[in-house]
C-alpha positions in Angstrom: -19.3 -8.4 -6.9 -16.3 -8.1 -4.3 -15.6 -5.0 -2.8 -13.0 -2.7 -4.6 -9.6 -2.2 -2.5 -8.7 1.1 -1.3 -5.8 1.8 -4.0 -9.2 1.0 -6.7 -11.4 3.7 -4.8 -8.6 6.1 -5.0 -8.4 5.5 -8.9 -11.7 5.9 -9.3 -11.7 9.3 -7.4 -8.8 10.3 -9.7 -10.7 9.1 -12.9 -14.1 10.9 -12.0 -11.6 14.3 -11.5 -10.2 13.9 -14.5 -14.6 13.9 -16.4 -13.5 16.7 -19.0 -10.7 14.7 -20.6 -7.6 16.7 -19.9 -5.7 13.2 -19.2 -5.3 10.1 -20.3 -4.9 7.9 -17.7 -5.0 3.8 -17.7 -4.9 1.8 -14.4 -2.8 -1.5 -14.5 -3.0 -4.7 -12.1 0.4 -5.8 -13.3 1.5 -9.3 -11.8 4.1 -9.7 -14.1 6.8 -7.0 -13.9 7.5 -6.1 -10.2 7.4 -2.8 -9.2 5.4 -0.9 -12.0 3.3 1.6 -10.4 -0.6 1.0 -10.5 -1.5 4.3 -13.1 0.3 5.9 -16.2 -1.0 8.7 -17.8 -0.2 11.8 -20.4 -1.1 14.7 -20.4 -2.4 17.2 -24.1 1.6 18.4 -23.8 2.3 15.0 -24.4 4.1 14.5 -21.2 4.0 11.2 -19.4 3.8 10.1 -16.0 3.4 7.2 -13.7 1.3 7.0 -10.5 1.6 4.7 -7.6 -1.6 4.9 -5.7 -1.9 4.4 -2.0 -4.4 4.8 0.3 -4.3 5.5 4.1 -7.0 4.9 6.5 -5.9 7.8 8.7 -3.2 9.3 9.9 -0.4 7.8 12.4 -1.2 9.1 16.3 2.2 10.1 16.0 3.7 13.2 13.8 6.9 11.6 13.7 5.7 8.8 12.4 6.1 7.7 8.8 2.5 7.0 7.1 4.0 5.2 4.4 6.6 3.2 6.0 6.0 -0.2 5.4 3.0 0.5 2.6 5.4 -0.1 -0.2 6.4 -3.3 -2.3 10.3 -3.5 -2.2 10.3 -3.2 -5.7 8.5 0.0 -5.7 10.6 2.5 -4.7 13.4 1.2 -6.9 11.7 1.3 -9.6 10.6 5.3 -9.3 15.0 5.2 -8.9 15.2 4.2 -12.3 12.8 6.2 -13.8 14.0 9.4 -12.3 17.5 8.3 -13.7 16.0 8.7 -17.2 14.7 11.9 -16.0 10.9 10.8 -16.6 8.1 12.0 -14.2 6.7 9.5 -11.2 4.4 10.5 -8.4 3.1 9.1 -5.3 -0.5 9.7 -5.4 -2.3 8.6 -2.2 -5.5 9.8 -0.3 -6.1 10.0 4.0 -9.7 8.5 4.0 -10.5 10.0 7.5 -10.0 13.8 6.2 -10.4 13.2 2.5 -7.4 14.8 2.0 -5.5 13.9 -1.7 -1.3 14.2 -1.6 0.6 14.0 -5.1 4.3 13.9 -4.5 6.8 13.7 -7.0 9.7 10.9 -6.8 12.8 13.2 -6.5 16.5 12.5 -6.8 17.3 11.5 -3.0 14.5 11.1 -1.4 12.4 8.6 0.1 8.7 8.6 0.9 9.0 5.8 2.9 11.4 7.8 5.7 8.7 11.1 5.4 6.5 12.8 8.0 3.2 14.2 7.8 5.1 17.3 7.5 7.2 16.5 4.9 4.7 15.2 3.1 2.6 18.1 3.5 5.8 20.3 2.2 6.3 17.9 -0.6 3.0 18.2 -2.1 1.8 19.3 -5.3 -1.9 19.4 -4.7 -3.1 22.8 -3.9 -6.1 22.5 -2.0 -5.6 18.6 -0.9 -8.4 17.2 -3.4 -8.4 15.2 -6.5 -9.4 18.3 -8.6 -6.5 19.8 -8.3 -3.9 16.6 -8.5 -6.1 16.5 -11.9 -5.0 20.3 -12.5 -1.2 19.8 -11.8 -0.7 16.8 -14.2 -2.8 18.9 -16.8 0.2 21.7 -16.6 3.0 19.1 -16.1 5.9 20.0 -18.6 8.6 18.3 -20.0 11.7 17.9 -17.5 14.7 19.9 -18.7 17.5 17.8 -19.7 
């Protein structure tokens, strides 16, 4: 059996977090329509969601660096474009494996993981204490966006 890629790990992690149920989440391996993120998902509100999973190895040297600059399809960020247009929900879900640490960050009207720091990303996240538990916890109590 070949060895599952880092994006599959982090899916995994996300899909033993999520052992009682509260989601439903299904990973795709999509090689037809460009761009799709890797996860959707809905929560008991019946609120839906996609999830582009990422993983980092560790952080850059560099705080001004941009850890996910270059880690993205050209298609990808795009596509969370359009889906914000139709005011749906899209996250960047991705993991540091050196400190374990788990970052959810929602695709908001102007901005661009891609150009984020470690601080921004830090400021930007939605995952209390930096685990899987609690990215689990925060798509449990996503609501509806208000139209």
């Amino acid at each position: 059996m070949a060895a599952r890629k880092p994006e599959q790990l982090t899916y995994d992690s996300l899909k033993n977090a999520n052992k009682l149920g509260a989601l439903k989440i299904r990973r795709l391996e999509n090689a037809v329509s460009d761009g799709d993120p890797d996860t959707y998902g809905i929560n008991k509100k019946g609120v839906m969601f996609w999830l582009e999973l990422k993983s980092l190895k560790e952080w850059p040297k560099r705080a001004s660096t941009c850890p996910l600059k270059g880690k993205l399809q050209p298609t990808q960020y795009p596509w969370h474009v359009e889906w914000r247009r139709f005011n749906g929900w899209s996250f960047w879900l991705f993991d540091v494996k050196e400190t374990g640490e788990v970052f959810i960050i929602p695709h908001e009207k102007f901005e661009d993981i891609r150009d984020m720091t470690q601080e921004e990303i830090r400021n930007k996240n939605k995952a209390e204490d930096l685990t899987m538990a609690s990215v689990v916890d925060y798509l449990v109590n996503l609501e509806h966006r208000a139209i």
